[in-house]
C-alpha positions, 0 to 999 in steps of 0.5 A, spaced: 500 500 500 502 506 498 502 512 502 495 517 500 494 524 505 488 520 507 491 515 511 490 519 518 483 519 517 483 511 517 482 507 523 486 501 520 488 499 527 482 495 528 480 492 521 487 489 521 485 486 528 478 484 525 481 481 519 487 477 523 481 474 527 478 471 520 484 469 516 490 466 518 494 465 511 498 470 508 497 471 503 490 471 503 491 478 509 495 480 503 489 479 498 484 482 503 488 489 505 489 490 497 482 489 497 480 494 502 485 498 500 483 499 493 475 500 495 477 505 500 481 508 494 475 509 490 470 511 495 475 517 497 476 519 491 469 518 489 467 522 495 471 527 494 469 529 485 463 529 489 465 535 493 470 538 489 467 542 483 468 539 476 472 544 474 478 543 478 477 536 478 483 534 472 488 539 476 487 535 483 487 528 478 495 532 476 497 534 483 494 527 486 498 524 481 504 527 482 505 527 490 498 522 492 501 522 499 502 531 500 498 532 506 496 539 502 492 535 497 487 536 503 488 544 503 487 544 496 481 541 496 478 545 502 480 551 498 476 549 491 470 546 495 469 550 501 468 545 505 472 541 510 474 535 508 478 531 512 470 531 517 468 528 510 473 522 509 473 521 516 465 520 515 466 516 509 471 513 512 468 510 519 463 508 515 467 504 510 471 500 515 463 498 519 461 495 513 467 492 512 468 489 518 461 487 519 463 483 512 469 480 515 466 477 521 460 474 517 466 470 513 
């Protein structure tokens, strides 16, 4: 997994130790953290086009290319959307997570 200005806001924390609860195997908590980290990608980005107006949208996409992990990222989106982020992903996040962990503990 690579390092994206979000990561702060993520309680990984406690889906790591929902997960080690139901799989054992390595490679398969390999497969399992690449899985959530790719939905969680998607969801943040996707929550983040939502608030972001579409004008600035192909600029974020360069900047976000060019330092995915720059914590500024958060202060460019803020400027552009007027709103403040880091709540929103917080949000989406935690949400995330809860039905992610209420999945794995059905497995």
């Amino acid at each position: 997994m690579s390092k994206l200005f979000w990561d702060h806001l993520i309680a990984f924390e406690t889906l790591e130790l929902d997960i080690k609860q139901v799989i054992n195997a390595p490679e398969e908590l390999d497969e399992m953290r690449n899985l959530i980290d790719e939905i969680l990608h998607h969801r943040i980005l996707g929550i983040i086009f939502d608030h972001l107006p579409e004008e600035h949208h192909e600029e974020f996409l360069n900047l976000f290319h060019e330092a995915p992990f720059d914590t500024k990222l958060i202060n460019y989106i803020n400027e552009k959307s007027g709103k403040d982020i880091e709540v929103v992903i917080k949000m989406e996040a935690d949400l995330i997570l809860t039905e992610l962990t209420g999945d794995i503990k059905k497995r």
